[in-house]
Backbone as JSON Lines, residues from 0, in Angstrom:
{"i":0,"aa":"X","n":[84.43,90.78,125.07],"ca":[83.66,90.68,123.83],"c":[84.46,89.87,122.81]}
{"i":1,"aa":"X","n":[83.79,89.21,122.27],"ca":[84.37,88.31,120.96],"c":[84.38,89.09,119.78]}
{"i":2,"aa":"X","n":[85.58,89.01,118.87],"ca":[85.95,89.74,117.79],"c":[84.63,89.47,116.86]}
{"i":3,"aa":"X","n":[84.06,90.26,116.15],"ca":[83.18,90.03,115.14],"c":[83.29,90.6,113.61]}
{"i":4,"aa":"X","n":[82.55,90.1,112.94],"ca":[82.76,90.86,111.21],"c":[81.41,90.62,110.72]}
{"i":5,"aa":"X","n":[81.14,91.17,110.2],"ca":[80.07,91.67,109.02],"c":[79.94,90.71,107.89]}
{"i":6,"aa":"X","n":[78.93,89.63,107.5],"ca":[79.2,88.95,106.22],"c":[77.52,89.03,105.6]}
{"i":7,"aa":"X","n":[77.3,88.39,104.79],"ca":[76.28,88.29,104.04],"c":[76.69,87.83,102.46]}
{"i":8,"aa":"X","n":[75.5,87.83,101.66],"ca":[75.12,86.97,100.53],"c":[75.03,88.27,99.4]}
{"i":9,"aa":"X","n":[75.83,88.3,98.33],"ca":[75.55,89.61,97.37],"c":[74.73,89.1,96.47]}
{"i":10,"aa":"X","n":[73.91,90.34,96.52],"ca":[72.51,90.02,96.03],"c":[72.69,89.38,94.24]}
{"i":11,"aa":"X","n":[73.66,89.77,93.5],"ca":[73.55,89.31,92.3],"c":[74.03,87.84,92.08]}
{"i":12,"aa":"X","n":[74.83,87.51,93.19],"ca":[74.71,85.68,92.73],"c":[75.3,85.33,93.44]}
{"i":13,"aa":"X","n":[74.65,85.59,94.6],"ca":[74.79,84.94,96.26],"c":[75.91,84.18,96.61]}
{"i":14,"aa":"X","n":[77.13,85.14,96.03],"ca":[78.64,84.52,96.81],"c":[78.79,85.45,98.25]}
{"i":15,"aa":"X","n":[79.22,84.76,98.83],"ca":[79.37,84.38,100.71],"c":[80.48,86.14,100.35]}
{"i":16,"aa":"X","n":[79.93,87.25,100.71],"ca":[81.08,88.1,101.31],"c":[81.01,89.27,102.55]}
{"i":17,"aa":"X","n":[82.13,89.73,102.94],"ca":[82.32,90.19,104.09],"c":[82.58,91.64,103.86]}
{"i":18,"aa":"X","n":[82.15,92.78,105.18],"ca":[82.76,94.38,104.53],"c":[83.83,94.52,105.14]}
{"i":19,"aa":"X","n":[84.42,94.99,104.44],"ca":[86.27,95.41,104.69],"c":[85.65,96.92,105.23]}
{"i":20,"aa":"X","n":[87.41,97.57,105.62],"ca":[87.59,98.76,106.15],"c":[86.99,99.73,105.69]}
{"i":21,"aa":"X","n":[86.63,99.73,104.26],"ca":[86.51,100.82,103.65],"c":[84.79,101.11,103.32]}
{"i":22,"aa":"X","n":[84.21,100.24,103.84],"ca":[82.49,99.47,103.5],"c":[82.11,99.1,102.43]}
{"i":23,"aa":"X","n":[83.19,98.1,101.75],"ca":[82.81,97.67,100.35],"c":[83.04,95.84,100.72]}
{"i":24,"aa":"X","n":[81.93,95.37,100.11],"ca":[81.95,94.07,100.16],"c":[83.02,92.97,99.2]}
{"i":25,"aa":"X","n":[83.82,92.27,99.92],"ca":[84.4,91.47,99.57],"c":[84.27,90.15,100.18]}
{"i":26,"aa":"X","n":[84.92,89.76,98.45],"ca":[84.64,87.87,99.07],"c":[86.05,87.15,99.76]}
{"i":27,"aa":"X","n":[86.99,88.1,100.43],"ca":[87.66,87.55,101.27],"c":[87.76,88.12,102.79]}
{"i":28,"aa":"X","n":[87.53,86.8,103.42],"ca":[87.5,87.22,104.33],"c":[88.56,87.37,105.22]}
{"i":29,"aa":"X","n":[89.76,87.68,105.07],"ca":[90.79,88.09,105.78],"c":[90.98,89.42,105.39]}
{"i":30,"aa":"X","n":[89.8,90.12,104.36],"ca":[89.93,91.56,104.23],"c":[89.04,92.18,105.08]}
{"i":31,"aa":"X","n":[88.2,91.35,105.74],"ca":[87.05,92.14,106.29],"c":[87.44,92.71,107.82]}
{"i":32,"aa":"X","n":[86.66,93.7,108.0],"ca":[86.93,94.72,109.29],"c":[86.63,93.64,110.68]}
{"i":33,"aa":"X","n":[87.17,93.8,111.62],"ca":[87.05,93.04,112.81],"c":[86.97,94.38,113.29]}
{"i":34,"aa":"X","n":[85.51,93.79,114.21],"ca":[85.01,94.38,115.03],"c":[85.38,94.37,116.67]}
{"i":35,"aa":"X","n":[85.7,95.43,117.3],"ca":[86.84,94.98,118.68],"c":[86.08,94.86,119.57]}
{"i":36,"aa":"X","n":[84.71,96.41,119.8],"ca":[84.17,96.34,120.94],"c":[83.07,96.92,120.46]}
{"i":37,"aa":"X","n":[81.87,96.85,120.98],"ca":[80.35,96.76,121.07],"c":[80.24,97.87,120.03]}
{"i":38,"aa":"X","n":[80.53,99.41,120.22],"ca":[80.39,100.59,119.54],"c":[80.56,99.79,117.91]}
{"i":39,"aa":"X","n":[81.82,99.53,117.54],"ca":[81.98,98.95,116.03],"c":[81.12,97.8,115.9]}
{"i":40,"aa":"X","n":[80.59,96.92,116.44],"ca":[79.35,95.79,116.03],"c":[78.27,96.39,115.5]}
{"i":41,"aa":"X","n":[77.87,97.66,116.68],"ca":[76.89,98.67,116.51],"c":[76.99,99.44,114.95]}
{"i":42,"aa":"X","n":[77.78,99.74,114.83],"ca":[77.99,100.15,113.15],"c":[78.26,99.18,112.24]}
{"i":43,"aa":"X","n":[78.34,98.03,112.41],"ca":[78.48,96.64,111.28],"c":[76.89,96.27,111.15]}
{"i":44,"aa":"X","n":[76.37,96.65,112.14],"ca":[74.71,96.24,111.9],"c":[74.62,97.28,111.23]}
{"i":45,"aa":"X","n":[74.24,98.48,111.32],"ca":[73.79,99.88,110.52],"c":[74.31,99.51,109.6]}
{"i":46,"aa":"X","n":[75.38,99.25,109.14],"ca":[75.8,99.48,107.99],"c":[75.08,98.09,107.03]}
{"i":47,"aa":"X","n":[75.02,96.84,107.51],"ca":[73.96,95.73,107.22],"c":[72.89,96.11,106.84]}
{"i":48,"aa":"X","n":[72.24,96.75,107.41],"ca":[70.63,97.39,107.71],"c":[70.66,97.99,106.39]}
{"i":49,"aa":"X","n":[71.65,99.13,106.0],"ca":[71.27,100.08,104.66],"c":[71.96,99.11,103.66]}
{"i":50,"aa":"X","n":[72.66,97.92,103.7],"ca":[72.92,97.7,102.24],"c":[71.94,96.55,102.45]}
{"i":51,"aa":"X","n":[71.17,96.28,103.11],"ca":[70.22,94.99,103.2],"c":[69.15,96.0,102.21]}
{"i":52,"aa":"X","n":[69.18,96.95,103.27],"ca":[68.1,97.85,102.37],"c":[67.91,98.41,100.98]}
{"i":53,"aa":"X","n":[69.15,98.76,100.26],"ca":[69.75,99.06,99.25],"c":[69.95,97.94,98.6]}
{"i":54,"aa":"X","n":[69.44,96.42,98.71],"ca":[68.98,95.7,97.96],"c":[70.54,95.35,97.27]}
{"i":55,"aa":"X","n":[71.78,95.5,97.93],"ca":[73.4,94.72,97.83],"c":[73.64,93.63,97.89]}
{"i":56,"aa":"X","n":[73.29,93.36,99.42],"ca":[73.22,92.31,100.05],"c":[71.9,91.68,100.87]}
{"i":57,"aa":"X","n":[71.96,90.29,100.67],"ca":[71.04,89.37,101.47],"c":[71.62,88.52,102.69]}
{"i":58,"aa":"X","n":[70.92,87.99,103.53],"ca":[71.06,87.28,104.49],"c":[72.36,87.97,105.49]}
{"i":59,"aa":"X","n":[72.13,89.19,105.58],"ca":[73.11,89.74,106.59],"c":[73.55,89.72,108.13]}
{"i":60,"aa":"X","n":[73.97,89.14,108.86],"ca":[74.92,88.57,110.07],"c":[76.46,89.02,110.61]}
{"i":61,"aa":"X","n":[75.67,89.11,111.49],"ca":[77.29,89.56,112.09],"c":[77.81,88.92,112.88]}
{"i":62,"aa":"X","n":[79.15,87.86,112.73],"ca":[79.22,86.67,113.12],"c":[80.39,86.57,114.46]}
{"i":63,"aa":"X","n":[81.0,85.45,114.84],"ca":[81.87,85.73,116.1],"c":[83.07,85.23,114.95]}
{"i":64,"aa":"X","n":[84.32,85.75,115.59],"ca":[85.72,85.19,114.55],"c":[86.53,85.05,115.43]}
{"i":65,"aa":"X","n":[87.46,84.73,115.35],"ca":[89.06,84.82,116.07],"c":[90.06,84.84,115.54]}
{"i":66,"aa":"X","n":[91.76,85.66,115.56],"ca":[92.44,85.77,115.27],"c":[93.19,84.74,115.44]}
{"i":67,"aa":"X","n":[93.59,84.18,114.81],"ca":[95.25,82.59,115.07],"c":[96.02,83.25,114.37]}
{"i":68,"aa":"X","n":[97.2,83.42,114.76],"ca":[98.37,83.53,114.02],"c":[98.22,84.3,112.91]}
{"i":69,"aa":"X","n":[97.55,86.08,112.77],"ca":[96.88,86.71,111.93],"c":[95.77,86.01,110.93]}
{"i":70,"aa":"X","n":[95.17,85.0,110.56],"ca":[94.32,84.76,110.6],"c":[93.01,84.64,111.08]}
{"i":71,"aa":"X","n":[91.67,85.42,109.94],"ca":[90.77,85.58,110.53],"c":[89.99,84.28,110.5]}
{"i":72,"aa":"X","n":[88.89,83.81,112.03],"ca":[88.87,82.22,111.26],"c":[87.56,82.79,112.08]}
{"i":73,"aa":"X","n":[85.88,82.25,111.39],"ca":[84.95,81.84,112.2],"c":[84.97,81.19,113.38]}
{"i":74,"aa":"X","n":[83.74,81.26,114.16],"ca":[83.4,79.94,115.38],"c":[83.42,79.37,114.86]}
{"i":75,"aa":"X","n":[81.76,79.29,114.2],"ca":[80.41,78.49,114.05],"c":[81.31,78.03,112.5]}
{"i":76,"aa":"X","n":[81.01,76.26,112.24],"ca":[81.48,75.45,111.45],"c":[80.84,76.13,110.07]}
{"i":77,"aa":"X","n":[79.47,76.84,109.88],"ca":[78.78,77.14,109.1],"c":[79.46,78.07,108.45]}
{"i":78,"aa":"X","n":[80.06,79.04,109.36],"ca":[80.54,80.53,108.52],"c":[82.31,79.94,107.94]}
{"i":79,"aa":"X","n":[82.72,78.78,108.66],"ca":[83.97,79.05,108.15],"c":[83.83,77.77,106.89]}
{"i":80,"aa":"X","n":[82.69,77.21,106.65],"ca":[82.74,76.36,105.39],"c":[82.27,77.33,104.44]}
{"i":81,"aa":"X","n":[81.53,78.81,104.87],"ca":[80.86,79.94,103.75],"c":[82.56,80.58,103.29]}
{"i":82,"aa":"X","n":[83.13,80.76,104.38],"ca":[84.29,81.43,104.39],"c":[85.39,81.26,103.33]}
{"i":83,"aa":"X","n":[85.27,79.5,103.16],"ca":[86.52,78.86,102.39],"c":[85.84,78.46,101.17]}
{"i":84,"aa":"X","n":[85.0,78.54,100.86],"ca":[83.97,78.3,100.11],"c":[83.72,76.8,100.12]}
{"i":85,"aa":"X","n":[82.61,76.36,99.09],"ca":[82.41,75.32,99.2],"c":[82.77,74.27,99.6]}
{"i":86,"aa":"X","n":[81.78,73.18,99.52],"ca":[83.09,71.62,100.09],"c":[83.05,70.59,99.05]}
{"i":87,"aa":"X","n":[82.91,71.18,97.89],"ca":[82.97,70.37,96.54],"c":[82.95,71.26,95.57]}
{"i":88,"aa":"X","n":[83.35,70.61,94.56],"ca":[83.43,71.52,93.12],"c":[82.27,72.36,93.01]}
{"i":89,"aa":"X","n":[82.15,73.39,92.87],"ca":[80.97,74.18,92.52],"c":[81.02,75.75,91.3]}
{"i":90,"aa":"X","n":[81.38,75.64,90.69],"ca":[81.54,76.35,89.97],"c":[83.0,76.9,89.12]}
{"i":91,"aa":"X","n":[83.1,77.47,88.11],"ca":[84.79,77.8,87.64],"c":[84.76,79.06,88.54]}
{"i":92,"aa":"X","n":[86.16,78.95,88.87],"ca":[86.66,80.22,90.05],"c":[86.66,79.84,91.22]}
{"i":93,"aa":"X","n":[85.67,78.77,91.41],"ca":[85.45,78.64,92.71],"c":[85.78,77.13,93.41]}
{"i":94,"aa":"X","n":[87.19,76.4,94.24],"ca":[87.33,75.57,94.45],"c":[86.8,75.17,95.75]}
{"i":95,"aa":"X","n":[87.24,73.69,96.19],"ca":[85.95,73.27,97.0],"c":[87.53,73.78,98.28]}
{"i":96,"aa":"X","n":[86.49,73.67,99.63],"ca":[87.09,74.31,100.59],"c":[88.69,73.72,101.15]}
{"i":97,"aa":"X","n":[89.37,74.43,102.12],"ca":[90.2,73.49,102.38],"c":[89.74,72.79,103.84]}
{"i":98,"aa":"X","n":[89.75,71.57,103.58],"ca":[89.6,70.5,104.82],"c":[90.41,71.28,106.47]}
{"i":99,"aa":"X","n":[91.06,71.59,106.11],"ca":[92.06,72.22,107.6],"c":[91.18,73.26,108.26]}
{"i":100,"aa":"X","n":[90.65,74.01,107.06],"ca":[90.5,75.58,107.3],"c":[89.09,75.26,108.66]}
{"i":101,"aa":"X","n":[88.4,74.35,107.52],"ca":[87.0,74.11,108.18],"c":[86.82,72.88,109.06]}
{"i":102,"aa":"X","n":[87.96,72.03,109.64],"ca":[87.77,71.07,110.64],"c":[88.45,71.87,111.88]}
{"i":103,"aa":"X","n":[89.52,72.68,111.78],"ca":[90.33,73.18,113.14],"c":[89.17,73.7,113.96]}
């Protein structure tokens, strides 16, 4: 099985975040829970399901990741440009991604 994590869109102003250990959403994703084997995926959806429902979070997914060198890094090019955030200036707080993170 491929390592997985929990991400989605918070509903008040749709920054990219992930649930950590504790089931609270954060926008980093080297805090978020990796999922090892099927049973914990199985509870990253449930737990999706009620904060999808509870109107927290939007666009909820549970994606594939991999560990490098303790780093958590997406497959799919999509989640690790959501991951690093943008790929241009987009807001104060928020710088554009790093080129490395999202070409490796």
């Amino acid at each position: 099985m491929t390592d997985k994590v929990l991400t989605a869109n918070r509903l008040t102003d749709g920054i990219a975040v992930w649930l950590d250990a504790s089931g609270r959403w954060t926008e980093r994703l080297q805090d978020a829970l990796v999922a090892r084997h099927p049973e914990a995926e199985a509870s990253l959806e449930t737990i999706g399901k009620r904060d999808f429902s509870d109107n927290l979070v939007v666009d909820v997914n549970v994606i594939e990741v991999e560990e490098v060198a303790g780093v958590i890094r997406p497959l799919r090019l999509r989640e690790r440009i959501r991951a690093a955030g943008p790929t241009m200036d987009y807001a104060e707080g928020y710088a554009a991604a790093d080129p490395a993170f999202i070409a490796a």
